[in-house]
ZALUMSE-635415 format. One record per atom (N, C-alpha, C, CB): x, y, z. Coordinates in steps of 0.02 Angstrom, whole numbers, plus 50000, padded with zeros to 5 digits. Glycine has a CB too. Example, Ala and Ser with C-alpha at 12.3 -4.5 7.8 and 13.67 -1.06 7.14 Angstrom:
506604971650390 506154977550390 506604983550390 505654977650452 506424988850354 506844994750357 506455000250394 507044997050286 
***
This chain:
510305133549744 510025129549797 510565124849825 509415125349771 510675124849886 511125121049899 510975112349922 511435125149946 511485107249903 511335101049897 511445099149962 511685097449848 511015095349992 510775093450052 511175085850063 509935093550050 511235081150122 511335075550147 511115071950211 511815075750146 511005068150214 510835064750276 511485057750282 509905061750268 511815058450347 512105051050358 511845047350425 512925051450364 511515038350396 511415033650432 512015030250453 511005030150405 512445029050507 512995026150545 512835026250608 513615029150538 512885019650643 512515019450699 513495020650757 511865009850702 513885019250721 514595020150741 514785028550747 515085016350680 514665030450796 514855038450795 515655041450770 514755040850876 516165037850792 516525038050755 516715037650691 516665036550770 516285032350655 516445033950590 515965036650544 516665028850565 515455039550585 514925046150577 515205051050564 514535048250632 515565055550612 516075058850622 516475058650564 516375056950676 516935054150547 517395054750495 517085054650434 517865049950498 516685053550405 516385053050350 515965059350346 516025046850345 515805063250409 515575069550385 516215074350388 514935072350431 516935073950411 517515076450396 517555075950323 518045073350431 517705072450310 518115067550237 517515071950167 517905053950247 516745071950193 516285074950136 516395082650163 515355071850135 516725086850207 516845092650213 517415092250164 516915095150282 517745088150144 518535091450113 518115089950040 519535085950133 518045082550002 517825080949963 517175084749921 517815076049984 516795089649946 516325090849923 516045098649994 515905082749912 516295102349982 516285107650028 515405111950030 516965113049998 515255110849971 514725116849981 513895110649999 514665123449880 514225104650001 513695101250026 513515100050111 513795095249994 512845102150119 512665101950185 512395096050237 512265105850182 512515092750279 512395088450316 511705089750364 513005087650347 511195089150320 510465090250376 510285086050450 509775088050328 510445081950430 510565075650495 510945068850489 509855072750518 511085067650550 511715062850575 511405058750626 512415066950608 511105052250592 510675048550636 510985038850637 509775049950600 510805036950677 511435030850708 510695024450705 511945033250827 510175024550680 509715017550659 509255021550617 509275012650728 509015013650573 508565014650512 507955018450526 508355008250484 507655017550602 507095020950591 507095031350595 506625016950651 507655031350622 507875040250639 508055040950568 508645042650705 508295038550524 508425039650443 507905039650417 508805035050404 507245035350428 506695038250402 506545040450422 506325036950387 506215044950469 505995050650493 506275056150485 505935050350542 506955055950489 507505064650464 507355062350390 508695065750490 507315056750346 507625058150276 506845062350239 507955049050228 506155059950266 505575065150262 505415070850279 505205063850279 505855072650347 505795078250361 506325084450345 505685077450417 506735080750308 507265084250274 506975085550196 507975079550276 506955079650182 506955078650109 507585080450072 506415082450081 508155076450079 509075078350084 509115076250006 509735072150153 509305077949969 509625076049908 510025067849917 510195082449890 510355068349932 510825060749955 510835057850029 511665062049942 510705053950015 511015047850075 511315043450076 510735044650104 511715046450140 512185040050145 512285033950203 512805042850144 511965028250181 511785024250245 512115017150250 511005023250249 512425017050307 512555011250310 512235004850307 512775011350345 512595000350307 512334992750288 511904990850331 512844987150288 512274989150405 512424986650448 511874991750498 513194986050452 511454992350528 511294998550559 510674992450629 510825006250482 510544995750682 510224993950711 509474995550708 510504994650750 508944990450720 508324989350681 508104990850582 507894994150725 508094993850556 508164994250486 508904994150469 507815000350460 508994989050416 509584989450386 509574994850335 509754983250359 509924998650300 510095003550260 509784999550205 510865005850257 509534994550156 509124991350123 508544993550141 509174985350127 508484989950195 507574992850222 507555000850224 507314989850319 508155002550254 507725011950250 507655012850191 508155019750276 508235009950143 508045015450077 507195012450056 508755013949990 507185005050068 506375002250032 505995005650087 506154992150027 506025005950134 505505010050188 505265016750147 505975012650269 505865021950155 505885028350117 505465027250038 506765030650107 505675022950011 505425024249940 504775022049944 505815020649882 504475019449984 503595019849994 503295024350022 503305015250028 503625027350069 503375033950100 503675040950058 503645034050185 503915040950019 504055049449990 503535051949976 504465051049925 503735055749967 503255061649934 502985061449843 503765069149944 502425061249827 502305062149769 502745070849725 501455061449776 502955067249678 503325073649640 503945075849679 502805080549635 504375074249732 504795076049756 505445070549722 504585076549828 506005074449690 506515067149671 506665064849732 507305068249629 506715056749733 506965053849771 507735055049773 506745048249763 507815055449839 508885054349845 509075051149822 509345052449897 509905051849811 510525049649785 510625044549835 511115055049777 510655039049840 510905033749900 511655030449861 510175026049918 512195033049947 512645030249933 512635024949972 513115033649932 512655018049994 512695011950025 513455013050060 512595005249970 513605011750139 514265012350151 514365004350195 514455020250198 514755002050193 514734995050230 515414992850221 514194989350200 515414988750296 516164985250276 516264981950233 516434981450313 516724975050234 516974974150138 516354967450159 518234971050098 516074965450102 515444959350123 515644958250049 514404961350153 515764952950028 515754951849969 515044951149914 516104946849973 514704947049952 514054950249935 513484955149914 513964949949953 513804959049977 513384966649969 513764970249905 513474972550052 514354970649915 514804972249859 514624970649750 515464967249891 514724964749777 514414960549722 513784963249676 514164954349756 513374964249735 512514967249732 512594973549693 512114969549816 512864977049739 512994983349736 513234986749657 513504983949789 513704981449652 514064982049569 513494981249527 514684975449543 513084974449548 512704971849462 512094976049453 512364962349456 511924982249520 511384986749491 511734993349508 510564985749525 512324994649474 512495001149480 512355006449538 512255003349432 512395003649609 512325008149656 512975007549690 511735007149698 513045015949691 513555017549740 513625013649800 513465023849761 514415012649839 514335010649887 515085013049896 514035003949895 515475013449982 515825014850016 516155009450062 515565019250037 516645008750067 517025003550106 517205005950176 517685001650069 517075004250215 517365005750286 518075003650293 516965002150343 518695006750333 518525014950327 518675017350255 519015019750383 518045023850248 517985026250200 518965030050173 517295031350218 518825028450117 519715030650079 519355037450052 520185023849991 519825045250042 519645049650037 519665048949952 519965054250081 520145045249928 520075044549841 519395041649823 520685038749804 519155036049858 518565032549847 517815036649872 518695025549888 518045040349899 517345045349909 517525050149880 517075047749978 517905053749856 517745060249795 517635055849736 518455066649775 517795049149723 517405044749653 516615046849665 517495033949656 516535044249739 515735043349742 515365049649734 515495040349809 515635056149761 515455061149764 515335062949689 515875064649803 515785063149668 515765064649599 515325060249552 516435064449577 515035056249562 514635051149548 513845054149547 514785045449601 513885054149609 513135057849641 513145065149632 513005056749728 513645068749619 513515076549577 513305075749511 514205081349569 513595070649458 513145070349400 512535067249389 513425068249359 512365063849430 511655059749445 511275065049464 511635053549504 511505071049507 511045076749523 511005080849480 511175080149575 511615082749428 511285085149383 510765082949313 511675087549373 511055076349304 510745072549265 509815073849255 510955065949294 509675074749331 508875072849355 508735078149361 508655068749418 509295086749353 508815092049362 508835092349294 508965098649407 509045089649226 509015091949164 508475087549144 509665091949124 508325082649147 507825076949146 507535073949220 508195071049107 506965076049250 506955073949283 506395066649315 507055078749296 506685063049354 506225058849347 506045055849395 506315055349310 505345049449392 505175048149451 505835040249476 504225046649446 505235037749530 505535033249565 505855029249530 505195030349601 505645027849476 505655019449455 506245016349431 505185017749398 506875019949433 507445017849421 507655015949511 507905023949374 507515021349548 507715020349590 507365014949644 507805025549602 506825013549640 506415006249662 506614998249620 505505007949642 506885000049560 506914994049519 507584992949557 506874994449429 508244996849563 508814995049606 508794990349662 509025000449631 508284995449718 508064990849777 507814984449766 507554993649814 507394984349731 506894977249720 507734971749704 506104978249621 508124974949654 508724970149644 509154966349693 509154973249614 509114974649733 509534972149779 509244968849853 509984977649790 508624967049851 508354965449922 508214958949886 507664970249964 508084958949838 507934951449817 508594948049799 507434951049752 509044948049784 509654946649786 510004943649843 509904951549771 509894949049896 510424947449964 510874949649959 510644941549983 511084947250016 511974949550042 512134943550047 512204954050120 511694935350034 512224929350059 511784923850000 512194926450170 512164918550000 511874912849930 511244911149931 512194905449926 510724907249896 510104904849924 510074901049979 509804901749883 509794899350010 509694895250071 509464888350027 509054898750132 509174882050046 508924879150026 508044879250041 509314874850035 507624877649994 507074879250000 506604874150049 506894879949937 506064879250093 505764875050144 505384869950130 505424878350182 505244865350151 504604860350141 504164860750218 504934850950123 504224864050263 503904862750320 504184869450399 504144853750331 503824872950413 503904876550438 503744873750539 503534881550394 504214873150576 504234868550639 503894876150696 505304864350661 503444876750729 502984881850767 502684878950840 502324883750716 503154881750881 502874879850953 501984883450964 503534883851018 501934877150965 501174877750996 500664873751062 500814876350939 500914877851121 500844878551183 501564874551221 500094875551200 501454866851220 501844862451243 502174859551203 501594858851274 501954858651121 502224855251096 502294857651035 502014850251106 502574855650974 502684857950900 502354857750855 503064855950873 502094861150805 501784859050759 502024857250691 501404862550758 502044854550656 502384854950590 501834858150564 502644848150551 502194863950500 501674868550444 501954866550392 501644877150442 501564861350347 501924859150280 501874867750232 501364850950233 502454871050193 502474875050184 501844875450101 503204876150194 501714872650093 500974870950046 500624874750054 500554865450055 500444874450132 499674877550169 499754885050192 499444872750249 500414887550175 500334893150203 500144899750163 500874893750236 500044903750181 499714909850127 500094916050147 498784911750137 500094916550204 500624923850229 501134922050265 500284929650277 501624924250249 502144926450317 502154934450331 503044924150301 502084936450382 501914943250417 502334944750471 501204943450443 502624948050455 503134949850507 502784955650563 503864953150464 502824952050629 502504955250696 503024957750728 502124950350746 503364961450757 503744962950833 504384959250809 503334958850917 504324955750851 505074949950860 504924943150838 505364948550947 504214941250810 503994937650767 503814937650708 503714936250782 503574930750665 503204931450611 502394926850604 503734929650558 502264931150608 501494928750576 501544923350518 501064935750539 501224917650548 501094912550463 500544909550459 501584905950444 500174912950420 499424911150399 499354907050372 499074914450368 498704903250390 498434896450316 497824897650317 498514886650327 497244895050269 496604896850265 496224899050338 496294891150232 496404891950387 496024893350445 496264894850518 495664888550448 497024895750498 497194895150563 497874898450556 497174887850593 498304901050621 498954902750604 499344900950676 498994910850578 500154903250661 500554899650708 501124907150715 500914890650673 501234906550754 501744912950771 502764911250771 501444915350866 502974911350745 503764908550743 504214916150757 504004904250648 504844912850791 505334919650785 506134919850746 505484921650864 506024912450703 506284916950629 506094922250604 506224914250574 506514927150611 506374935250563 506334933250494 507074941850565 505834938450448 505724935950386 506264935550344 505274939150356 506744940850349 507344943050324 507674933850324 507774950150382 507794929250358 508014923550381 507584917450334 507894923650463 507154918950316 506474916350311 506354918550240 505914919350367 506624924650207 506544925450113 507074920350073 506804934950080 507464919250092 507894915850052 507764908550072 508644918250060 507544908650090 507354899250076 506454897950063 507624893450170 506124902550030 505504903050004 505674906349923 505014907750058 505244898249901 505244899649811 505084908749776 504434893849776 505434913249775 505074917549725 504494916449674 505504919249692 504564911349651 504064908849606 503444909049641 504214902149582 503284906249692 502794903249752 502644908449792 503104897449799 503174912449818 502864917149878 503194925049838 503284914849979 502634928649845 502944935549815 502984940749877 502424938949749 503444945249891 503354950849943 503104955049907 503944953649981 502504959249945 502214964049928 502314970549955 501704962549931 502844969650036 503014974550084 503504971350115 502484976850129 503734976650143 504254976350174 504224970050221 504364982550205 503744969950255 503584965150274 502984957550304 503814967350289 502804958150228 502214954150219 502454950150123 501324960850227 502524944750161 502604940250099 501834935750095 503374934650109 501834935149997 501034929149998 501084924749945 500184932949981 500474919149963 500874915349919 500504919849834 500684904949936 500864918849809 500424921349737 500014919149703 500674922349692 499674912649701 499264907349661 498614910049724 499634896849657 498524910949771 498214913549821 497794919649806 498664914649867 498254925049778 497894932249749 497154931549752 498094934049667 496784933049773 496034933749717 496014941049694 495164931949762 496184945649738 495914954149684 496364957349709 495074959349696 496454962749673 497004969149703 496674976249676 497954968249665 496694978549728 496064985249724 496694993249729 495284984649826 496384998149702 496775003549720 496295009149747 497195005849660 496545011649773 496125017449809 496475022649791 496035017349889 495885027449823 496035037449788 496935038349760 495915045849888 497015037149832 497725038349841 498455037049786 497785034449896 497935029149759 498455025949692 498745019949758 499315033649644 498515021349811 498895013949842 498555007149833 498975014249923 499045000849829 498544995849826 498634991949896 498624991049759 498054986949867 498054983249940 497714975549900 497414988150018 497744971049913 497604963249904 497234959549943 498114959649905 496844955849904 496504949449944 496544941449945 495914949949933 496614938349970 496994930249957 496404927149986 497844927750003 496434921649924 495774916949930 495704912650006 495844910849863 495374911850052 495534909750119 495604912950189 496024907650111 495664918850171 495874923750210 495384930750207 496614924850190 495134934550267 494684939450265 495084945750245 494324939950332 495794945350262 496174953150268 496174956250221 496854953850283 496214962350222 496404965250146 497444967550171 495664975350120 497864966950134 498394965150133 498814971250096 498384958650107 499204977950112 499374983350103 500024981150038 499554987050179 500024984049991 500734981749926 500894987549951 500684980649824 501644989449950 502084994549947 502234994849878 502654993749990 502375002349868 502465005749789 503205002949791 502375015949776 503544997249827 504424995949804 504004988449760 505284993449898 503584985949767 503194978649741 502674980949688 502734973949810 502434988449694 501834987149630 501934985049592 501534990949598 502644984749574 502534984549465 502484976049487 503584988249379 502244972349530 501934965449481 501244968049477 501944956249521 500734972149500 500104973349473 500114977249435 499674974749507 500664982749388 500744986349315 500114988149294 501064981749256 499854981049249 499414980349211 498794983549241 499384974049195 498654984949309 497894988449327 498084993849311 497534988549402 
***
C-alpha cells in the first residue's frame, strides 16, 4: 500500500520545494494534495485520508494547530489518524512546544538533512502503528499540549472584559461570564442573562483566562467550569454540556473529552 501525504503551505513556493526535497528524501511517498489554508487541509485531509501531514504554522484562517485539532474531531472512527509534521519558521516558542511533546516539526527553509531526520521519523511511527495499532489518544493528548501551551508566555489574567455597547462601553467583570464563543470576526460572551459581542479573537483571549476557571471544550467555545450542570452523550459517543444560567446545550470536541473520562 503506498504511503500517502497532504501539504498545508499557504507560500507556493515553498509548497513547491518541500514537495521537491520529499521527492528526493522519501521517493515512493505520494503527495494527495497541496493546499495553501487550514480550511482546504481539512477538507482534502478527509477526503484523502493521507497517512502524514505536513502543515504549516502560520497558514491563513486555521492555523496548522487548529487543523490538526479541527481534523482530530472530525476523523473517522477506526481510521489511524496521520503522522503530523508541524513546518514553521524559527518561533522559539512553537519550537520549544514542539520539543516538550515530541512532535515533529520543520524549519523554514526546510534543510534536506533535517527532513530525511523527519522522514525517517514518521516511517517508524508508521510502522510502529501498523504492528500495534492505535487510536487517537496519543495523538489528541499532543494537541491539547500544544494548544494549551502556545506559541508565546502567559498574558496576564483578566479581571474585566471592556464591550461596545451601542454608544458607549460596558465593563464585563470577568466573574459573570459563562461563555466565550467565538462568532465570525467576533466573540460571543455570555452571562446568565445577557451577552455582549467583542472582536478580540479567542485565540488572543485564552491566554489571559485562568485554566483553572475557564475550560475549552472546542475549538471554539470556552466555559466557565464551576458553571457545568450536566454533560450528556448521544448515540454517536458525542458529548454536549449544559451551564447553570444558560438554555444552550454546548457541543465538547473529542480533542477536550477526556475532562468528562469518568462518564
Amino acid at each position: 500500500m503506498n504511503t500517502t501525504a497532504l501539504i498545508a503551505e499557504d507560500e507556493p513556493l515553498l509548497a513547491r520545494a518541500l514537495q521537491s526535497e520529499l521527492a528526493l528524501a522519501w521517493p515512493a511517498l505520494h503527495i494527495s494534495a497541496v493546499v495553501g489554508d487550514g480550511e482546504s487541509a481539512v477538507a482534502q485531509a478527509l477526503a484523502h485520508q493521507p497517512d502524514v501531514l505536513f502543515l504549516d504554522i502560520r497558514m491563513p484562517g486555521l492555523s496548522g494547530l487548529e487543523t490538526a485539532a479541527e481534523l482530530a474531531d472530525a476523523w473517522p472512527a477506526g481510521v489511524p489518524f496521520p503522522a503530523i509534521v508541524f513546518v514553521t519558521a524559527y518561533d522559539a516558542y512553537a519550537v520549544q512546544a514542539f520539543e516538550a511533546q515530541a512532535v515533529d516539526y520543520l524549519l523554514k527553509p526546510v534543510q534536506p538533512e533535517r527532513l530525511l531526520r523527519a522522514v525517517q521519523r514518521v516511517q517508524s511511527q508508521l510502522a510502529s502503528r501498523q504492528a500495534a495499532p492505535a487510536g487517537l489518544d496519543a495523538s489528541l493528548a499532543q494537541l491539547r499540549a500544544l494548544l494549551a501551551g502556545g506559541e508565546a508566555p502567559a498574558a496576564p489574567r483578566l479581571q474585566v472584559i471592556p464591550a461596545s455597547v451601542g454608544q458607549g462601553i460596558r465593563m464585563v467583570p470577568i466573574s459573570e461570564v459563562l461563555v466565550f464563543e467565538a462568532a465570525d470576526k467576533y466573540v460571543r460572551v455570555l452571562m446568565a442573562n445577557s451577552e455582549v459581542l467583542i472582536r478580540t479573537p479567542l485565540k488572543e483571549l485564552l491566554p489571559q483566562l485562568d485554566p483553572t476557571v475557564f475550560w475549552q471544550i472546542h475549538r471554539g467555545t470556552v466555559v466557565r467550569a464551576d458553571a457545568i450542570d450536566s454533560v450528556t452523550r448521544n448515540e454517536a459517543g458525542r458529548l454536549s454540556l449544559r451551564l447553570r444560567g444558560r438554555p444552550e446545550a454546548l457541543a465538547v470536541s473529542r480533542l477536550y473529552a477526556d475532562r468528562f473520562r469518568a462518564m
